[in-house]
N, C-alpha and C positions, 0 to 999 in steps of 0.2 A: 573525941567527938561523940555528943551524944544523939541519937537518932530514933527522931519520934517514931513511931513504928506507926502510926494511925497515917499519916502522912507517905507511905512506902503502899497502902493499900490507894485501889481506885474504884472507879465505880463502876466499870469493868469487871474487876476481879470481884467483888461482892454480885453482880449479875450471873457471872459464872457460877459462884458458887449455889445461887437458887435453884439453878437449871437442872441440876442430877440432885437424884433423892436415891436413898441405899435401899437393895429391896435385899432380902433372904436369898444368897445363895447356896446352892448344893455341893458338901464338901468333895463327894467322892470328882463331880466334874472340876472341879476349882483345883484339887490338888492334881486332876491329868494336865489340865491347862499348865502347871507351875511348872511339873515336870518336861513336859517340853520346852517350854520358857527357858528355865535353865539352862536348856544343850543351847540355847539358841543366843545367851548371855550373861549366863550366872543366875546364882540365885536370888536376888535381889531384881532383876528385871524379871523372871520366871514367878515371884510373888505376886509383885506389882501387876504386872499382866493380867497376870491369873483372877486379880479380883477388878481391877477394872473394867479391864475388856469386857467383860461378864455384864460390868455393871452399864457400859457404852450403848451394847445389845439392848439391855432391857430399860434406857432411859434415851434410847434412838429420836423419839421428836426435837429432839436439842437441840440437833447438828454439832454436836462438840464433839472431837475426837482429840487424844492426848497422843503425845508423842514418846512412845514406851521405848526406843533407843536410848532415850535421855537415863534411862535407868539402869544402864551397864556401866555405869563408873562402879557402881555395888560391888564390881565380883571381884572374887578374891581379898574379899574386906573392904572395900575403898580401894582403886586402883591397885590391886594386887599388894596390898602393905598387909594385909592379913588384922586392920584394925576394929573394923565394927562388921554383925555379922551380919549378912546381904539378907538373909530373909527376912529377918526381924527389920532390917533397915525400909525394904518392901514394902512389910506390912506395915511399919507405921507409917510411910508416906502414902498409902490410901486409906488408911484411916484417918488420916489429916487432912488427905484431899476430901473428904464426906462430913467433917464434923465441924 
């Protein structure tokens, strides 16, 4: 089966993505934010968090908020199989969520 990808997006999800613009965040607070993250769900939600949330704060007239639970399958690799690594998996899903 092959699956148009243009056809999987809406015009919803292209709304959404106008709404948040990336501004320059500050390492040393992004990597406190991570580290607690992490006791809180791995590091892959402790990433994720850490640069969204940041990024939620400083693009507030949206009204979007993201659901950072969704990003604890991350820990331990992928459901604890030890296969891809949570931060880097993190970081690319909000880099993806911005580009």
């Amino acid at each position: 089966m092959i699956i148009n990808q243009s056809s999987l997006s809406s015009e919803n999800d292209n709304q959404a993505d106008s709404q948040w613009s990336y501004v320059k965040l500050d390492p040393d607070i992004t990597a406190g934010i991570a580290y607690q993250g992490h006791n809180e769900g791995g590091c892959m939600y402790g990433v994720f968090k850490s640069i969204v949330s940041q990024l939620e704060k400083k693009n507030s007239e949206s009204n979007i908020t993201f659901p950072y639970h969704m990003m604890k399958y991350g820990s331990g690799g992928v459901g604890n199989y030890g296969s891809v690594c949570g931060a880097l998996n993190g970081a690319a899903a909000a880099i993806g969520t911005f580009s």
